[in-house]
C-alpha positions as CSV (number, residue, x, y, z in Angstrom):
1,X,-8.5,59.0,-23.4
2,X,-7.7,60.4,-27.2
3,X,-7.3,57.8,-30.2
4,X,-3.6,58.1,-30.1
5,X,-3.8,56.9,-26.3
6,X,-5.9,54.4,-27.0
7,X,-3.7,52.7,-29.7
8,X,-1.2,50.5,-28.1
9,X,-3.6,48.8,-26.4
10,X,-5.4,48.2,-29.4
11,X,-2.2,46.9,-30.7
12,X,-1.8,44.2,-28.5
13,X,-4.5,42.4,-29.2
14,X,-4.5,43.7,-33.1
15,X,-1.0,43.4,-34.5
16,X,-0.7,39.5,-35.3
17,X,0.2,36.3,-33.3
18,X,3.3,37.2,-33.2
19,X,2.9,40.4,-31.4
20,X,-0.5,40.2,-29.7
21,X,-0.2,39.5,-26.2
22,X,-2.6,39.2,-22.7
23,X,-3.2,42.3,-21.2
24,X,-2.0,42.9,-17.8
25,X,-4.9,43.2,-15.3
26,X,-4.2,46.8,-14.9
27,X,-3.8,47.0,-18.8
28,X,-7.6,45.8,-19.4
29,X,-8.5,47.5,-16.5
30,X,-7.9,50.8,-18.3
31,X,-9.0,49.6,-21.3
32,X,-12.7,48.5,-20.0
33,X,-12.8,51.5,-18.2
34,X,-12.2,53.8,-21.0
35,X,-14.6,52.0,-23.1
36,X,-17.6,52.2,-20.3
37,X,-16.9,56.0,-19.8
38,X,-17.4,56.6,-23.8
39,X,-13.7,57.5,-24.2
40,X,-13.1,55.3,-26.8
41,X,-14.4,56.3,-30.4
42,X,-16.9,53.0,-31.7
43,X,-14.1,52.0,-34.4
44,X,-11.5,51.8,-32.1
45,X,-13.8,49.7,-29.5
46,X,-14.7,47.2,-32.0
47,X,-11.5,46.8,-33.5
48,X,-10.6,45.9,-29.8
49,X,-13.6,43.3,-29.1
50,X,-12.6,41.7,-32.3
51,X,-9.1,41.6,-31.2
52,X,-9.6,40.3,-28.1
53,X,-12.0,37.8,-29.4
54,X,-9.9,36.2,-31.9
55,X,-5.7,37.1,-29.8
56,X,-7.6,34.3,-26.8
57,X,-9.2,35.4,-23.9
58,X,-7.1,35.0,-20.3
59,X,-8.6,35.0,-17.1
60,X,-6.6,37.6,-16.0
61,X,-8.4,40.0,-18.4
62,X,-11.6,38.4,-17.7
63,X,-11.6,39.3,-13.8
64,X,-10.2,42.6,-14.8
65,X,-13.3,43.5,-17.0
66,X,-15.2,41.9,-14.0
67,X,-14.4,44.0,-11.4
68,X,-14.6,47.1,-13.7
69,X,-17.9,45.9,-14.3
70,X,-18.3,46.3,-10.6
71,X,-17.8,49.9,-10.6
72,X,-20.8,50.8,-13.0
73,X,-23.8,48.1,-12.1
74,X,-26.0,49.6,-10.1
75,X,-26.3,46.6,-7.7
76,X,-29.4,46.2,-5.3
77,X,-27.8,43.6,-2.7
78,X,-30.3,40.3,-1.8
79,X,-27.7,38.0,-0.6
80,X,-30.1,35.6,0.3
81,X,-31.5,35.4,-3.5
82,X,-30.4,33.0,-6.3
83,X,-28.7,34.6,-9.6
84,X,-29.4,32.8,-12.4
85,X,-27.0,33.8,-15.4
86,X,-28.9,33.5,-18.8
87,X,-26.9,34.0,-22.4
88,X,-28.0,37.5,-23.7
89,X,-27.9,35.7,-27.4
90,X,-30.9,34.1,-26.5
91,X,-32.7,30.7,-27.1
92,X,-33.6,29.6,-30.9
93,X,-35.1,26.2,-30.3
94,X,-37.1,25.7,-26.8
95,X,-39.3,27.8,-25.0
96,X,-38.3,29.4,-21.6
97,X,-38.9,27.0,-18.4
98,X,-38.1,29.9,-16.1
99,X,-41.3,31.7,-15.5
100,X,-42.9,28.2,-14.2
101,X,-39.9,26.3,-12.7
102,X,-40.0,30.2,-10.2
103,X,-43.7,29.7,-9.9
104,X,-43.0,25.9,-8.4
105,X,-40.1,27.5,-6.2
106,X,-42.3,30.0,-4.9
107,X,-43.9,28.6,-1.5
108,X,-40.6,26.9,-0.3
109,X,-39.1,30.6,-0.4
110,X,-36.5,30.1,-3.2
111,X,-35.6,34.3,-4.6
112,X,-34.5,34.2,-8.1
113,X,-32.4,36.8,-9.1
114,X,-32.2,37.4,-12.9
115,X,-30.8,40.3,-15.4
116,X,-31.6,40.4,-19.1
117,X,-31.7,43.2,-22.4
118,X,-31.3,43.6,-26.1
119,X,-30.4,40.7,-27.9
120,X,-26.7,40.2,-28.5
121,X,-25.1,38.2,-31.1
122,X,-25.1,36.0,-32.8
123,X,-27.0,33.2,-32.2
124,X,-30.2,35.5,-33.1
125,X,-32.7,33.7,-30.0
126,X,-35.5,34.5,-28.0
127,X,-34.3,36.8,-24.9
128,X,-35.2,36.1,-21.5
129,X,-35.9,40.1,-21.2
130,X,-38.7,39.8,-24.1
131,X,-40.3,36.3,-22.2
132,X,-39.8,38.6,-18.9
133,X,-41.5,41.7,-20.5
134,X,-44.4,39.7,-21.5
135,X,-45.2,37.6,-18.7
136,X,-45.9,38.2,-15.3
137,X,-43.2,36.7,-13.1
138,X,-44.1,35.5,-9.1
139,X,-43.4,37.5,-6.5
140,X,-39.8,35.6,-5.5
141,X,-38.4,36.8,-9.1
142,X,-36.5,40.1,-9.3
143,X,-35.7,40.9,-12.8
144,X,-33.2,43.4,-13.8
145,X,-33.3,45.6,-17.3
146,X,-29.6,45.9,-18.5
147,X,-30.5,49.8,-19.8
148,X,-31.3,50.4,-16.1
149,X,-28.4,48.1,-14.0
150,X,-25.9,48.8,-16.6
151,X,-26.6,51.5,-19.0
152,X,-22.7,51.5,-19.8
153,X,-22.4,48.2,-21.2
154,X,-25.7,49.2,-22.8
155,X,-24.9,51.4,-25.0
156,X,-22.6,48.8,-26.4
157,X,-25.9,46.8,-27.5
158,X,-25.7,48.7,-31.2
159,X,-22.2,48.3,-32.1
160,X,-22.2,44.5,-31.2
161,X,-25.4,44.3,-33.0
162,X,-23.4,45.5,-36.1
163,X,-20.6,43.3,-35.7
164,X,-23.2,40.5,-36.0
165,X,-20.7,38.5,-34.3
166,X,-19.9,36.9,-30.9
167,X,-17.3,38.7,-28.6
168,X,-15.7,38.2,-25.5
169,X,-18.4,40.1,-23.7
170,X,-20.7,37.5,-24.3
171,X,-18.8,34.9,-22.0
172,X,-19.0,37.5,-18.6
173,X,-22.3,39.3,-18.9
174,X,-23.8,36.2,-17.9
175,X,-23.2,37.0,-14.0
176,X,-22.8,40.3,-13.1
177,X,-23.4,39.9,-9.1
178,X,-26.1,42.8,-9.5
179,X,-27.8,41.3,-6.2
180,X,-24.4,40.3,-4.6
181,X,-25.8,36.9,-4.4
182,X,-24.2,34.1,-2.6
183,X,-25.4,31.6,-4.6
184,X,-25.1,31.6,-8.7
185,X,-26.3,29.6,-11.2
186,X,-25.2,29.5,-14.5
187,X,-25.6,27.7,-17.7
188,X,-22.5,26.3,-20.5
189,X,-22.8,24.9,-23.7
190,X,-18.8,23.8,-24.0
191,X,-17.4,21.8,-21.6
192,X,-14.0,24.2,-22.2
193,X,-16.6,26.8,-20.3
194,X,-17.1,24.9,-17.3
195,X,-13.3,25.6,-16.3
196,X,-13.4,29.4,-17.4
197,X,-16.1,30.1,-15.0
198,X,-15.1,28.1,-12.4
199,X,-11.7,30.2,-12.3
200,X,-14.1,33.4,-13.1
201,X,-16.8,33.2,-10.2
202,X,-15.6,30.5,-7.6
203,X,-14.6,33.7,-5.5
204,X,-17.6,35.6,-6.3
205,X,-20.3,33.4,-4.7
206,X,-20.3,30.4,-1.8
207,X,-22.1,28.1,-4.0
208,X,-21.0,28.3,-7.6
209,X,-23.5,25.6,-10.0
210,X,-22.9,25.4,-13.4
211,X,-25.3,23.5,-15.4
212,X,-24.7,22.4,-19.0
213,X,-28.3,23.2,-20.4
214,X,-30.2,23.4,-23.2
215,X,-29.1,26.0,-25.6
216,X,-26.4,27.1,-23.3
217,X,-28.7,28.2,-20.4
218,X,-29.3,26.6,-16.7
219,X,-32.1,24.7,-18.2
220,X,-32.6,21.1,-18.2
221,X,-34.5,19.5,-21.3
222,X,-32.2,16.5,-21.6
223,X,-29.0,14.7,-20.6
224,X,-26.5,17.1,-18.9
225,X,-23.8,17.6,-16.5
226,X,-23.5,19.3,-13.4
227,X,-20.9,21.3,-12.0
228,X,-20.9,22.2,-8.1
229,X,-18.0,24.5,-6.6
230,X,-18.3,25.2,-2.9
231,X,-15.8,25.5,-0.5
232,X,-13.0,25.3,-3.2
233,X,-14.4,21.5,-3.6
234,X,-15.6,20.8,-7.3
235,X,-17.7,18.1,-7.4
236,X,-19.9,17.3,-11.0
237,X,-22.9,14.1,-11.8
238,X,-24.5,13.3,-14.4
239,X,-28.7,14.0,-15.0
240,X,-31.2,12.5,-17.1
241,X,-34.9,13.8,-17.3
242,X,-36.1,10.2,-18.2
243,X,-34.4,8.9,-15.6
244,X,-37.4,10.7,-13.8
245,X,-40.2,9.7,-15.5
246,X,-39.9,12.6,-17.8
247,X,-40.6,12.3,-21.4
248,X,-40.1,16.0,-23.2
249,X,-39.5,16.3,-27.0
250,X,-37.1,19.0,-26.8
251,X,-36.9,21.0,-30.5
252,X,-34.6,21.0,-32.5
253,X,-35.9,24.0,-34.9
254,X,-36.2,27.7,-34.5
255,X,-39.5,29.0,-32.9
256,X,-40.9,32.3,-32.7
257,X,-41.7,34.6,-29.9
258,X,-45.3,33.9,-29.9
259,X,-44.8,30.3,-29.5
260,X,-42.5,30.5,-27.0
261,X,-44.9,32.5,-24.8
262,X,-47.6,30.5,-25.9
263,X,-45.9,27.4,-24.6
264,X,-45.0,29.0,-21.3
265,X,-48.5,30.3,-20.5
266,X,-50.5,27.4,-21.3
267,X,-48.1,24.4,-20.9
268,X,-48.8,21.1,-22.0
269,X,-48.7,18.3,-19.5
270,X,-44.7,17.0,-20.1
271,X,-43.5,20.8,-20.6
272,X,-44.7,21.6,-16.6
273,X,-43.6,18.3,-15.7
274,X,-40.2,19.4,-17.0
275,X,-40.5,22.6,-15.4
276,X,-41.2,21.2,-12.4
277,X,-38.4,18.7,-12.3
278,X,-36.2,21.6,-13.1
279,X,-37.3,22.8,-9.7
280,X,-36.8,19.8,-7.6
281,X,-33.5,19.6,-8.9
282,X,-33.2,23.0,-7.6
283,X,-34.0,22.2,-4.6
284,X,-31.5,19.5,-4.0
285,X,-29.1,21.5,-5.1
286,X,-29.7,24.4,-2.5
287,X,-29.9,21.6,0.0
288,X,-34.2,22.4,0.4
289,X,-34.3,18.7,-0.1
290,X,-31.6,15.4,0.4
291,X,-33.0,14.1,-3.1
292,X,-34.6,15.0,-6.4
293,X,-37.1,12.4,-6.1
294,X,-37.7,14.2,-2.6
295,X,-37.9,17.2,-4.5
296,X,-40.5,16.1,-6.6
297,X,-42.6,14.7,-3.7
298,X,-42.3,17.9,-1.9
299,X,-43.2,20.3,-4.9
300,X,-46.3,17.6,-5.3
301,X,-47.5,18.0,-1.8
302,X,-47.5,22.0,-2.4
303,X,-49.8,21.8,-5.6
């Protein structure tokens, strides 16, 4: 696709409100295509994510990019594993739960299916690829390397890197079905999230759980809410930590690398209690257990 053939779709998301329109899903299709296959020159493809960004997102476009997506990954099927969808903008506050809440999953045969690379913007965090890189994950965690799964969308890494800001990217790279999972979870910082995915990825898995985490991820540290979509039936409750017995002082302030690993490799007493419970509730959710407080017993027993 030449410049001139790639204008009038940049127009439509790049001419004003009073022009801009959604794209038709065949519309984005080519446009997402053209981008992945290097046909579009970097200004023109930035000038589009920016468009697109700040024209609105629809969901049309968003399963249109989705199931372009589908034609590039380099999926390795385990159906039976757990895909957990982790922001690529990383975490700025609170260390990584995930290597220990999989280490507590381990003997009751819970795979975790995870995919992470380069940071993107712009919350400037920690990366679960950079916690994965440096720590050895159990044997029930398959971790993916974007530049490997996706080396497409890959290549992107620099230019968004240079926009320094957030694009519409970062709302569908969470889950990318590399492992054609039937079961996803995924975290959301805005509630107006919760309904974007449930329209984006109620088709794509059975079991669809949405968690409203810390920093965005499927992490509990506090307070959150619950989203479960199975069987088109959307049911959500409400979580506490304390409620539990479990005391954690989440942070509020940016840490480094080094302490995040630090606190992941030699956690203190509340952190693996919080990892833990993290994994009991896991385990109710994937109907291991009838009840977190089961859950807990259970993952007690196993110690």
């Amino acid at each position: 696709m030449t410049s001139q053939e790639f204008l009038p779709y940049l127009k439509l998301v790049g001419t004003g409100p009073k022009r801009n329109r959604d794209l038709s899903y065949e519309e984005m299709q080519t446009v997402i295509r053209a981008m992945l296959k290097n046909e579009v020159v970097q200004e023109q493809a930035a000038a589009f994510l920016l468009g697109w960004r700040v024209k609105g997102e629809s969901i049309e476009e968003f399963k249109a990019a989705l199931d372009v997506f589908d034609e590039f990954i380099v999926h390795d099927p385990k159906p039976h594993t757990v895909e957990f969808g982790y922001p690529y903008d990383g975490k700025v506050n609170n260390p990584y739960l995930l290597p220990l809440t999989a280490q507590t999953l381990e003997p009751f045969g819970v795979e975790l299916s995870l995919h992470g690379g380069l940071l993107q913007p712009a919350k400037g965090g920690i990366t679960l690829k950079e916690v994965c890189d440096a720590i050895p994950l159990p044997k029930n965690t398959h971790f993916y390397d974007r530049k490997t799964y996706f080396p497409e969308l890959y290549r992107f890494s620099e230019l968004r890197t240079r926009l320094g800001l957030r694009s519409s990217l970062n709302t569908i790279e969470k889950l990318l079905g590399i492992t054609r999972s039937e079961t996803a979870v995924i975290g959301a910082f805005h509630k107006p999230f919760i309904q974007k995915y449930i329209a984006l990825y109620k088709d794509r898995y059975k079991k669809l759980i949405i968690i409203k985490g810390n920093e965005g991820s499927p992490e509990i540290f506090g307070k959150c809410a619950i989203t479960i979509v199975e069987n088109d039936e959307i049911n959500e409750f409400k979580i506490d930590p304390k409620d539990y017995g479990i005391n954690y002082t989440k942070s509020f302030k940016p840490i480094t690398l080094e302490d995040s690993l630090k606190q992941t490799r030699h956690p203190s007493e509340s952190f693996m209690k919080l990892a833990q419970f993290n994994a009991a509730v896991l385990l109710f959710l994937l109907e291991k257990v009838d009840s977190i407080e089961e859950g807990f017993e259970t993952i007690n027993r196993a110690r």
